[in-house]
DRENDO-1510 file (C-alpha; in Angstrom, 1 decimal, always signed):
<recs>
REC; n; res; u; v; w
REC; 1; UNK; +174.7; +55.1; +73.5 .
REC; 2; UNK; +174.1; +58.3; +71.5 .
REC; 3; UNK; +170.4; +56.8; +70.3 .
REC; 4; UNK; +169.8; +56.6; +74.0 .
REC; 5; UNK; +170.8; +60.2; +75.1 .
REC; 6; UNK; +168.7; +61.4; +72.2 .
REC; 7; UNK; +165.6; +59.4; +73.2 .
REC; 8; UNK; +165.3; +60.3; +76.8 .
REC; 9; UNK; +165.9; +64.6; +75.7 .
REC; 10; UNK; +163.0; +64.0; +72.9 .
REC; 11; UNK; +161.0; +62.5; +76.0 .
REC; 12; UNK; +161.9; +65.5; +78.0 .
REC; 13; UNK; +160.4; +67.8; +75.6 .
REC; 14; UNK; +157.6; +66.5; +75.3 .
REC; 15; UNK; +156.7; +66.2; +78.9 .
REC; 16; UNK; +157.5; +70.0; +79.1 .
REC; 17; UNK; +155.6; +70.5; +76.1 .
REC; 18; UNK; +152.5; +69.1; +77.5 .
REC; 19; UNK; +152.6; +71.1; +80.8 .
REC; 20; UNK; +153.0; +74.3; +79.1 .
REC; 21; UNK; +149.3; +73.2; +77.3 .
REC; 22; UNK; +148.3; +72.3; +80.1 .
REC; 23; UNK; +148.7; +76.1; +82.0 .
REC; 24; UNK; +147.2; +77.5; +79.0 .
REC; 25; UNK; +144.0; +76.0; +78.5 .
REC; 26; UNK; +142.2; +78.1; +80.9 .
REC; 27; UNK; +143.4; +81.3; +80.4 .
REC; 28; UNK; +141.5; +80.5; +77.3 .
REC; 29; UNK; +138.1; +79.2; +79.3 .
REC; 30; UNK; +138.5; +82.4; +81.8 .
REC; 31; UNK; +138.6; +84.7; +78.5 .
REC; 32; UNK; +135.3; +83.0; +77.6 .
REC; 33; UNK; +134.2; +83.6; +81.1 .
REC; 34; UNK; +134.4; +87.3; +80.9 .
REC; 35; UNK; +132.4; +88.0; +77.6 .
REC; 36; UNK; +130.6; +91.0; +77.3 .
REC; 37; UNK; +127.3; +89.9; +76.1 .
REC; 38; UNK; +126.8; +92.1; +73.0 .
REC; 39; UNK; +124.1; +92.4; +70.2 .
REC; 40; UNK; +124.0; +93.9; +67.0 .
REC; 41; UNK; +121.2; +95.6; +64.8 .
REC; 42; UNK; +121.3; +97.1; +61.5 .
REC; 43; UNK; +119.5; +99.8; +60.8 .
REC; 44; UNK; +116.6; +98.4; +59.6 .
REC; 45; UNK; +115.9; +96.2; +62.5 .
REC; 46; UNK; +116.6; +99.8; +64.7 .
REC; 47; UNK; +114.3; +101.5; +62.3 .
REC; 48; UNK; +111.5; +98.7; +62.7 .
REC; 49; UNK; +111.1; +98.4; +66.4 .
REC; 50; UNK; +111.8; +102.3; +67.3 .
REC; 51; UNK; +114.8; +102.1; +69.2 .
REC; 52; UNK; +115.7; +105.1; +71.0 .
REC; 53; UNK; +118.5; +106.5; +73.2 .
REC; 54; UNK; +118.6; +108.2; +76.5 .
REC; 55; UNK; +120.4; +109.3; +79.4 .
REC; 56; UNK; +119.9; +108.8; +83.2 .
REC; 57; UNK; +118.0; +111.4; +85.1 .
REC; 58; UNK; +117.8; +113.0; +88.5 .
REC; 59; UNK; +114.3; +112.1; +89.6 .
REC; 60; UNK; +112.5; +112.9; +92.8 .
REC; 61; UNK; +110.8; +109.4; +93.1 .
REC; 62; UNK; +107.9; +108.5; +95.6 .
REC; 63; UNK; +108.2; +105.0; +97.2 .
REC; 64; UNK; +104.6; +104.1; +97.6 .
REC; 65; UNK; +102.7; +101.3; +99.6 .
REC; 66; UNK; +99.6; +99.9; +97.4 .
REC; 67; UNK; +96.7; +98.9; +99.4 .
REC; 68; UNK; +93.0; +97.5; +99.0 .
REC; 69; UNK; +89.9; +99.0; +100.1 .
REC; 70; UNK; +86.5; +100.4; +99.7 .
REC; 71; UNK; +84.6; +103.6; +99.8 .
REC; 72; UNK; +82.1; +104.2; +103.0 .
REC; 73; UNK; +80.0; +107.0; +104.1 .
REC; 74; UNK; +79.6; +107.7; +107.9 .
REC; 75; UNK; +76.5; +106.8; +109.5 .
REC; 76; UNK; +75.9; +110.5; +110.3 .
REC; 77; UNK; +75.3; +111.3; +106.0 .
REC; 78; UNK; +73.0; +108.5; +105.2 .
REC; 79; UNK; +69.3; +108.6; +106.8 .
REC; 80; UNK; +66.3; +106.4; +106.3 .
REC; 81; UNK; +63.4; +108.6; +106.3 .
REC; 82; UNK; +59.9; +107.2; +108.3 .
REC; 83; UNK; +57.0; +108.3; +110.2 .
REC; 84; UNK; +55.6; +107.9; +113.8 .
REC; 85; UNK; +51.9; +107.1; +112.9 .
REC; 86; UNK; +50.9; +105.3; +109.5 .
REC; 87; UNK; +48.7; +107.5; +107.1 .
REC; 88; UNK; +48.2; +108.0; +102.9 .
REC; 89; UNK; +50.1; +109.6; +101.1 .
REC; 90; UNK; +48.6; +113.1; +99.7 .
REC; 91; UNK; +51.9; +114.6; +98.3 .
REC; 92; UNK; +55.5; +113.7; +97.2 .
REC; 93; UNK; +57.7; +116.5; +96.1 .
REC; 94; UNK; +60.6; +115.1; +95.3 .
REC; 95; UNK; +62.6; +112.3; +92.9 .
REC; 96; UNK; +65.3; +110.0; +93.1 .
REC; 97; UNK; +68.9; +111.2; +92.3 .
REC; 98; UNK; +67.7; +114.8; +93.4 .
REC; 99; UNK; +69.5; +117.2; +95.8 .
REC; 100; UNK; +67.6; +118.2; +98.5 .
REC; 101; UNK; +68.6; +120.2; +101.7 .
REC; 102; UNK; +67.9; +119.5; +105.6 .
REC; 103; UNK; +64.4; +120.4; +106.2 .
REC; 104; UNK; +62.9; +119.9; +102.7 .
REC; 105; UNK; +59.3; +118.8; +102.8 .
REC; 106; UNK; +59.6; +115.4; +100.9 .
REC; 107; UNK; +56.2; +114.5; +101.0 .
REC; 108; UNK; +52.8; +114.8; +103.2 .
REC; 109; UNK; +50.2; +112.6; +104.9 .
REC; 110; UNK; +47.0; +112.2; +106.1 .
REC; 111; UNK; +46.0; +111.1; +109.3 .
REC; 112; UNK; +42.8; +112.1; +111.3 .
REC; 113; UNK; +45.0; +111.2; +114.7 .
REC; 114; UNK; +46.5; +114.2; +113.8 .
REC; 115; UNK; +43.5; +116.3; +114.0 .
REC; 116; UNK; +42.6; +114.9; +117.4 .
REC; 117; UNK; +46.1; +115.3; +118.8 .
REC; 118; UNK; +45.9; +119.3; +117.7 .
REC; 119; UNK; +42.6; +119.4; +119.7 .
REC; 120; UNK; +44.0; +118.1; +122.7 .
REC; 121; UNK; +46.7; +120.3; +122.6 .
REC; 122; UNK; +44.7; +123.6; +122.1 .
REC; 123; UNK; +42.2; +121.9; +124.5 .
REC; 124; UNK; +44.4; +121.5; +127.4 .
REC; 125; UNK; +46.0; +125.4; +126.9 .
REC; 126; UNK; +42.5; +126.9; +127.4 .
REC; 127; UNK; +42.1; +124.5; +130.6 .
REC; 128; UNK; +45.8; +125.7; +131.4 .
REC; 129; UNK; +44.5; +129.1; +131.4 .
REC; 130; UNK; +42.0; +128.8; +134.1 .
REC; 131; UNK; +43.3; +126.4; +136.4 .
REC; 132; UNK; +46.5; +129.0; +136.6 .
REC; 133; UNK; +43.9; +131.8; +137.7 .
REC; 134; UNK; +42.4; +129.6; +139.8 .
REC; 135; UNK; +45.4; +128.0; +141.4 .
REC; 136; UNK; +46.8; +132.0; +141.7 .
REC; 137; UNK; +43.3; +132.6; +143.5 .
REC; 138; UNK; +43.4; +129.6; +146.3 .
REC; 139; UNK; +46.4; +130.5; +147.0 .
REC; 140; UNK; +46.1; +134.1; +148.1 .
REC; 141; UNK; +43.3; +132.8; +150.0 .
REC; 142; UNK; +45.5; +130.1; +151.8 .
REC; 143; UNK; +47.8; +132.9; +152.6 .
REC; 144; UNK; +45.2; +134.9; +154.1 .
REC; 145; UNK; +43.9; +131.7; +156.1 .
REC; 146; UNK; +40.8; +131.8; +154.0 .
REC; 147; UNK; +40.1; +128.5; +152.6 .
REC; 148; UNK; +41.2; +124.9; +153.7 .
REC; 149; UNK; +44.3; +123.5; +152.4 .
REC; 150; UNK; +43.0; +121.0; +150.6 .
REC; 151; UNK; +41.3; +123.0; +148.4 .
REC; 152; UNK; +44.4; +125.0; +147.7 .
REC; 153; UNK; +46.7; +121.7; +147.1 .
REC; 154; UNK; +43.9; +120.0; +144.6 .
REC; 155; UNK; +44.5; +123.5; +142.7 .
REC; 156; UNK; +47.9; +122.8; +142.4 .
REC; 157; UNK; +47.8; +119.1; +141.4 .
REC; 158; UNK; +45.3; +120.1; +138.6 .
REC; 159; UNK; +47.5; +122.2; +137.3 .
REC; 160; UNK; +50.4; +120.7; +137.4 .
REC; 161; UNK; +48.5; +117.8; +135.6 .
REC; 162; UNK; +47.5; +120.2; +132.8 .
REC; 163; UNK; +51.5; +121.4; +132.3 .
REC; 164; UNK; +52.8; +118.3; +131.9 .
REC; 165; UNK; +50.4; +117.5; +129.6 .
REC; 166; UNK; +51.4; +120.8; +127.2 .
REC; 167; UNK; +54.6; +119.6; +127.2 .
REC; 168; UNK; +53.9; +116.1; +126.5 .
REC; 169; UNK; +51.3; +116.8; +123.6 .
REC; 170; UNK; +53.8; +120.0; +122.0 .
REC; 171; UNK; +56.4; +117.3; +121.9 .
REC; 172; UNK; +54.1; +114.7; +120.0 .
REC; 173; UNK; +53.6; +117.5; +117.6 .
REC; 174; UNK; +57.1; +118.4; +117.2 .
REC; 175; UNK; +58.0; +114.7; +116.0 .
REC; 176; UNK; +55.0; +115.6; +113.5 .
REC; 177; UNK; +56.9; +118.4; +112.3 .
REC; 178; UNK; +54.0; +121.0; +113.8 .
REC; 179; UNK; +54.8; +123.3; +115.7 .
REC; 180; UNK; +53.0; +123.8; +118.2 .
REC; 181; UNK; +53.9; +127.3; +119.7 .
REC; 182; UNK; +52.1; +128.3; +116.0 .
REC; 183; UNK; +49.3; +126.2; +116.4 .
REC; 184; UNK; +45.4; +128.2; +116.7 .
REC; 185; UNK; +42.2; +127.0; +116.3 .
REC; 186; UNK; +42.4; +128.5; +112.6 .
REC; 187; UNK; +45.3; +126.6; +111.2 .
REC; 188; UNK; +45.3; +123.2; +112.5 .
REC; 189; UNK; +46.9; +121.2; +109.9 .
REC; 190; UNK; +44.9; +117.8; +108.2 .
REC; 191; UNK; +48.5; +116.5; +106.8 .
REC; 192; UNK; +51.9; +115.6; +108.0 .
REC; 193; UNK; +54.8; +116.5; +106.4 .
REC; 194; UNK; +57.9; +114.6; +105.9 .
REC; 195; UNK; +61.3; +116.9; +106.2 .
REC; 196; UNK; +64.4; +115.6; +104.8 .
REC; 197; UNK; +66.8; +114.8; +108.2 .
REC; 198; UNK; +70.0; +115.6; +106.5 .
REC; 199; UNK; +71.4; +117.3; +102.6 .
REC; 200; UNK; +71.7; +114.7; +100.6 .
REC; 201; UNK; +70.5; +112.7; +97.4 .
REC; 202; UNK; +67.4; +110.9; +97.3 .
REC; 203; UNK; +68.3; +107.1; +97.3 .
REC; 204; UNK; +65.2; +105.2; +97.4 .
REC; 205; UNK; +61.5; +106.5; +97.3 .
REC; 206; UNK; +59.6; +103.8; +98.9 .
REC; 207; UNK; +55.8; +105.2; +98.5 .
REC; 208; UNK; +52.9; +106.4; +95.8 .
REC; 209; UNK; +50.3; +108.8; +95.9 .
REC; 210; UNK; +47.1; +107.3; +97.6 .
REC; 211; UNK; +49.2; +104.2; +99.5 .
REC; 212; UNK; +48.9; +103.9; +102.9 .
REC; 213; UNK; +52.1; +104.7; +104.4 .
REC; 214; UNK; +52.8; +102.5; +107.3 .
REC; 215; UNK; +54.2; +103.7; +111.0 .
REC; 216; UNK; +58.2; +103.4; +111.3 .
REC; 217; UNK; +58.4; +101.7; +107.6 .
REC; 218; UNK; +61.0; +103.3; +105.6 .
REC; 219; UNK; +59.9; +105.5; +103.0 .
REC; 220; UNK; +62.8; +107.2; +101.9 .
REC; 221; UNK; +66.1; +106.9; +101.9 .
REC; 222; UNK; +69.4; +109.8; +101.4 .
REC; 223; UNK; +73.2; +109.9; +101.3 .
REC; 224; UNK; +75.2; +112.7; +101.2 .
REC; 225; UNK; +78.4; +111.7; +99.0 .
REC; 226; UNK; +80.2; +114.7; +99.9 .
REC; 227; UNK; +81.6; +113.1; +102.8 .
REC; 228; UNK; +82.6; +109.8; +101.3 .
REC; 229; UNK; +86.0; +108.6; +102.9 .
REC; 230; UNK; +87.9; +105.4; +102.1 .
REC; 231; UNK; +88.2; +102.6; +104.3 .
REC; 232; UNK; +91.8; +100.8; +103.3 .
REC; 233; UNK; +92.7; +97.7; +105.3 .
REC; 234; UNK; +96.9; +97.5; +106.2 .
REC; 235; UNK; +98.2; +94.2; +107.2 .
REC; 236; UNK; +100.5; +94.2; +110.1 .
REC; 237; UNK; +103.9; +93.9; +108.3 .
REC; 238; UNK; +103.2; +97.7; +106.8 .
REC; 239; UNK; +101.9; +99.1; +109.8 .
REC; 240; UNK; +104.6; +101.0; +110.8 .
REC; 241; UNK; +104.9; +102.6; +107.1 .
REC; 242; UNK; +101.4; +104.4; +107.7 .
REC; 243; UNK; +101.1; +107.8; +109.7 .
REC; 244; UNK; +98.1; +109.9; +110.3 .
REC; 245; UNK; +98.7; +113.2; +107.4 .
REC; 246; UNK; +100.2; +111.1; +104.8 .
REC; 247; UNK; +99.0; +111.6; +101.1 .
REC; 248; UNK; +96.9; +109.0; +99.2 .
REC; 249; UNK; +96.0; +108.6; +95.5 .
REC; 250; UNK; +93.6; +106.0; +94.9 .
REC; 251; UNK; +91.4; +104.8; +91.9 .
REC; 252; UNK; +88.3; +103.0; +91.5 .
REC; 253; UNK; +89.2; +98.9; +91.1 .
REC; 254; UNK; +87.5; +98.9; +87.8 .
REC; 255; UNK; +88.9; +102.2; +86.3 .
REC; 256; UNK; +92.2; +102.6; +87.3 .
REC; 257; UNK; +93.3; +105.3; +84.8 .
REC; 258; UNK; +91.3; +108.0; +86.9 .
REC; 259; UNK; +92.9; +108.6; +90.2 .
REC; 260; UNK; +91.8; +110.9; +93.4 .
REC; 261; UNK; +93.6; +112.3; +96.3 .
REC; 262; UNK; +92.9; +111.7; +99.8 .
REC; 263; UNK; +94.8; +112.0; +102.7 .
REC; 264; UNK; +95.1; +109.6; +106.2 .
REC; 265; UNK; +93.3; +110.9; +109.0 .
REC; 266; UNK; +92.6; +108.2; +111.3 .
REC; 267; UNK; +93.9; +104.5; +112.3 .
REC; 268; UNK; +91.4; +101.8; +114.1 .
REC; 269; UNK; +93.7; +100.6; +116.9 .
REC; 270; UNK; +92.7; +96.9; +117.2 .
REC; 271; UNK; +92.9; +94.4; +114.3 .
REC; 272; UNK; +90.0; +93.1; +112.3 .
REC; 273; UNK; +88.2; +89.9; +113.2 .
REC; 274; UNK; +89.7; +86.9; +112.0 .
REC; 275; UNK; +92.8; +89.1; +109.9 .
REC; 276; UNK; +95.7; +90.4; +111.3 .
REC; 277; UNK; +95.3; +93.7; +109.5 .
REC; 278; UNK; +94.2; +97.1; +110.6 .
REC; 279; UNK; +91.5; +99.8; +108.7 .
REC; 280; UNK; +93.3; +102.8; +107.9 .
REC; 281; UNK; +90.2; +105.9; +107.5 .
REC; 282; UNK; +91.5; +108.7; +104.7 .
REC; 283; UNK; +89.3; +111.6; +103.6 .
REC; 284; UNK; +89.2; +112.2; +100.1 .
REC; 285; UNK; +90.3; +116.3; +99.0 .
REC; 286; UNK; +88.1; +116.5; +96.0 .
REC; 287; UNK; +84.3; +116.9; +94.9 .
REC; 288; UNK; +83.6; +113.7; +92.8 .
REC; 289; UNK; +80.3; +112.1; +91.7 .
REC; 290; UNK; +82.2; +109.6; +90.1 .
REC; 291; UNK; +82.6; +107.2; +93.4 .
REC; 292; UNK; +79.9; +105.7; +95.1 .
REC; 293; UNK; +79.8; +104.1; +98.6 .
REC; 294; UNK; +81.1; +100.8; +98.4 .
REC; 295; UNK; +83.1; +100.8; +95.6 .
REC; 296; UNK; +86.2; +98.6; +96.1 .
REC; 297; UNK; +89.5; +100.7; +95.2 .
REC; 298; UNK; +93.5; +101.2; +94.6 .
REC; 299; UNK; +94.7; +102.8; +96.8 .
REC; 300; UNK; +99.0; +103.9; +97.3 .
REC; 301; UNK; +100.3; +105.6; +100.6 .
REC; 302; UNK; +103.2; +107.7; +99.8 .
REC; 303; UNK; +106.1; +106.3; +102.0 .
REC; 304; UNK; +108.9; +108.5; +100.5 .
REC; 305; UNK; +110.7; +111.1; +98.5 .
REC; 306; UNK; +114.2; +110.6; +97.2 .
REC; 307; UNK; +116.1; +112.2; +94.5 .
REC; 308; UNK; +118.1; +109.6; +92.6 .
REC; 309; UNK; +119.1; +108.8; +89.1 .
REC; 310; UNK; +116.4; +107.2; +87.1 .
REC; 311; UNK; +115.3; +105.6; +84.1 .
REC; 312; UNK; +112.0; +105.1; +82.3 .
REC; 313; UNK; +110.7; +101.9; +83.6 .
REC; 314; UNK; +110.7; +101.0; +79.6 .
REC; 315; UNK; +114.1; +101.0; +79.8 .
REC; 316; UNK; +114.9; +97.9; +82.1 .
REC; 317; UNK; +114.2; +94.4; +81.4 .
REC; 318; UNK; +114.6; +91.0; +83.7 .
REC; 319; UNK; +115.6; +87.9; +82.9 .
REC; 320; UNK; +115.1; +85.5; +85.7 .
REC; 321; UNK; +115.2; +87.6; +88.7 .
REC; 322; UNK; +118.2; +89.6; +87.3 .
REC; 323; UNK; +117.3; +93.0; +86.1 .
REC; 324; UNK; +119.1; +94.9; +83.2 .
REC; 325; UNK; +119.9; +97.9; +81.0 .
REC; 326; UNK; +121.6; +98.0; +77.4 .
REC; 327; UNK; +124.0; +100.9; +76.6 .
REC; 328; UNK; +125.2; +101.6; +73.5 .
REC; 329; UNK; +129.5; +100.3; +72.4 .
REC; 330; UNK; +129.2; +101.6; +68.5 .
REC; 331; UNK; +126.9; +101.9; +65.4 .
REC; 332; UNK; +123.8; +99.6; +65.9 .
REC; 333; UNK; +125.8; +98.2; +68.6 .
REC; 334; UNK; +125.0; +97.6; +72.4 .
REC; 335; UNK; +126.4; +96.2; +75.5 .
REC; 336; UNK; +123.5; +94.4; +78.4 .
REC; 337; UNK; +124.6; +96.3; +82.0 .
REC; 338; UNK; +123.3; +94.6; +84.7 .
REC; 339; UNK; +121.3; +96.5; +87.6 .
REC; 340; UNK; +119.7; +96.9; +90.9 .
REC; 341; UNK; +116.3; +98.7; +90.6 .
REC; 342; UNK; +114.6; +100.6; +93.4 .
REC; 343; UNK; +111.6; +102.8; +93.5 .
REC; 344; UNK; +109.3; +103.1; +91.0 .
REC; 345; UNK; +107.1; +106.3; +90.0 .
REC; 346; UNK; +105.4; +108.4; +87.2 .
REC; 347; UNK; +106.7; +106.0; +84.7 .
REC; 348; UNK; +110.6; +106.2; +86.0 .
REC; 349; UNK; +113.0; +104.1; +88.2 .
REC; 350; UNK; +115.4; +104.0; +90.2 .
REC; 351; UNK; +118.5; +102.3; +88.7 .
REC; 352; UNK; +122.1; +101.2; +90.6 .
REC; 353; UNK; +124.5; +99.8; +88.6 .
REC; 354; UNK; +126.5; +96.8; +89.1 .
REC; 355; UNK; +128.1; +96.5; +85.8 .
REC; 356; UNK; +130.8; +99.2; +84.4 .
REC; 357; UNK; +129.1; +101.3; +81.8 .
REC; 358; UNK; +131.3; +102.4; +78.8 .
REC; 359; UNK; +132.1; +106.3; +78.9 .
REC; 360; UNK; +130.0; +108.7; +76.9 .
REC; 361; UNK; +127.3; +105.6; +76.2 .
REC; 362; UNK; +123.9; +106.0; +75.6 .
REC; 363; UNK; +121.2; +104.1; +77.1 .
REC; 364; UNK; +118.4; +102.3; +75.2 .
REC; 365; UNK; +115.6; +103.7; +76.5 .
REC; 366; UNK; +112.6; +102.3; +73.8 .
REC; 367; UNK; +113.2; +98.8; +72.4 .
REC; 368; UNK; +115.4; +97.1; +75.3 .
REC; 369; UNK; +113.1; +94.2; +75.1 .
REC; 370; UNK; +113.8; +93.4; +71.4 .
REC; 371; UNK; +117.4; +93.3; +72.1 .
REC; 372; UNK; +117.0; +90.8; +75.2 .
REC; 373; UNK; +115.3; +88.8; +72.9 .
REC; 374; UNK; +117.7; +88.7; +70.6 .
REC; 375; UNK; +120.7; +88.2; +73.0 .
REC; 376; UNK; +118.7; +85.2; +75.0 .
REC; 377; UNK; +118.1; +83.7; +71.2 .
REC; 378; UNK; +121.7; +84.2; +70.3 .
REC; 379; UNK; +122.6; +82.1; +73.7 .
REC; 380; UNK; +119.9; +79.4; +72.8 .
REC; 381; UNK; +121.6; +79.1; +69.6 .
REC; 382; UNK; +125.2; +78.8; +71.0 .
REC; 383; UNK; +124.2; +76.1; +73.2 .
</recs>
């Protein structure tokens, strides 16, 4: 009987005995759920990649929008240079790449229509001087009941004929670039010149000395690159972001260490064909010869301006889609704080915590990278 009592106690024990393990197995596997992932350098390894400590900052940060687009010129500041009547080329006084100013003579041709359309011009004045004399005559005799009235209304026709045709043959000669109210007997010119339309920089020379220059052809061509604008193209989701005033830096595509301001002065109102997107016009606010019309570019639209604490980008690393910091817990020794990030400018961003950072801890600013690699080995080796 006593054997019996003992065995069923020693069962008794054990049963509690293996509840107790039981309730204390995962506190251990919760303890394992909380550790701080940690890594450890010497100072060599410190010394070697250039690890260096910071603090956050107060930044003001821009949010920015980056958009696509190119630069244009407005019709108004390019011109393609031509003539009225075909002729050879006599003269050309200018070069391509050179400056020249509205008006410039840019070359001269000959044409004997020229000659002939002079004639008829001073011509038709010397015939406009009698037939006003004469019309002035008939018609004091009309009012005196002298002559018929016939005679005084042919007068009138005649010159009213010989008027019409001044103004119709000064106006030929003003599209020649003579003028005609100048014009005598002793200076009728044998050439027409070209004159530049607008300032600007000669393009394209499209002629040679002794060619014949045809009528309407194109013989030269000029932009004026002081007025280049950009031409960006905003896709409906960001629409709202833009105004008309906002500030622009932008870079050429192919050089994006050079940048240029410009600032929003116009939005189309109606989307692009075939794109649900709209062209957003910005003038540029600085003398360049460095862009060229249609030159693709970077542009970013300053959304924003907050003052927050910040980092330098440098300082953040991701792994997957999480982003984070390290801080330093001792000597050559440093905790990974996890983060939200935010905006991002002049080489700083914007950094919310999620993790607790230790008090009076530095923050890796130069050489976070080295210890994610490090820490992501360690794991690799642990599983």
């Amino acid at each position: 009987m006593k054997n019996n009592i003992t065995i069923i106690i020693l069962l008794l024990l054990g049963v509690v005995s293996c509840k107790k393990n039981d309730t204390e197995a995962p506190k251990e596997t919760e303890t394992e759920k909380t550790t701080t992932a940690v890594v450890t350098f010497t100072d060599a390894q410190i010394k070697a990649i250039d690890l260096q400590l910071g603090d956050f900052e107060n930044k003001n940060l821009t949010t920015t929008l980056k958009i696509n687009g190119k630069l244009s010129l407005p019709p108004q500041y390019q011109a393609q240079v031509s003539i009225l009547t075909g002729g050879v080329v006599k003269n050309i006084f200018v070069q391509e790449g050179e400056f020249v100013n509205a008006g410039k003579t840019l070359a001269t041709i000959a044409n004997t229509d020229v000659i002939q359309l002079q004639q008829d011009y001073l011509e038709n004045n010397a015939n406009l001087t009698y037939l006003e004399k004469e019309y002035q005559r008939q018609k004091e005799l009309r009012d005196d009941n002298i002559n018929a009235g016939k005679t005084y209304q042919q007068s009138q026709r005649e010159l009213q004929i010989a008027q019409a045709k001044k103004e119709t043959l000064k106006s030929k000669l003003a599209q020649l670039g003579i003028n005609a109210s100048n014009l005598s007997s002793k200076n009728i010119a044998s050439n027409i010149a070209i004159s530049a339309p607008i300032s600007g920089y000669i393009q394209h020379i499209n002629l040679s000395m002794g060619k014949f220059a045809d009528a309407n052809a194109t013989l030269f061509e000029i932009i004026d690159n002081r007025f280049l604008h950009l031409d960006l193209k905003v896709f409906e989701k960001d629409i709202h972001k833009i105004k008309i005033g906002q500030e622009i830096t932008f870079s050429d595509a192919n050089d994006v260490s050079h940048s240029h301001p410009a600032k929003i002065y116009a939005i189309n109102k109606a989307f692009e064909p075939n794109e649900q997107a709209v062209i957003v016009h910005a003038k540029i606010n600085e003398t360049t010869e460095t862009v060229l019309p249609g030159m693709y570019v970077e542009a970013r639209v300053k959304i924003d301006n907050t003052n927050t604490k910040a980092l330098p980008t440098e300082a953040i690393v991701n792994n997957g889609n999480d982003h984070f910091i390290f801080v330093t817990t001792g000597k050559n020794t440093f905790q990974q704080i996890k983060v939200n990030i935010g905006a991002t400018d002049l080489g700083y961003t914007e950094v919310k915590v999620i993790d607790k950072i230790p008090a009076n801890a530095k923050v890796v600013i130069k050489g976070a990278y080295y210890l994610l690699s490090e820490l992501t080995k360690g794991s690799g080796e642990e599983e």
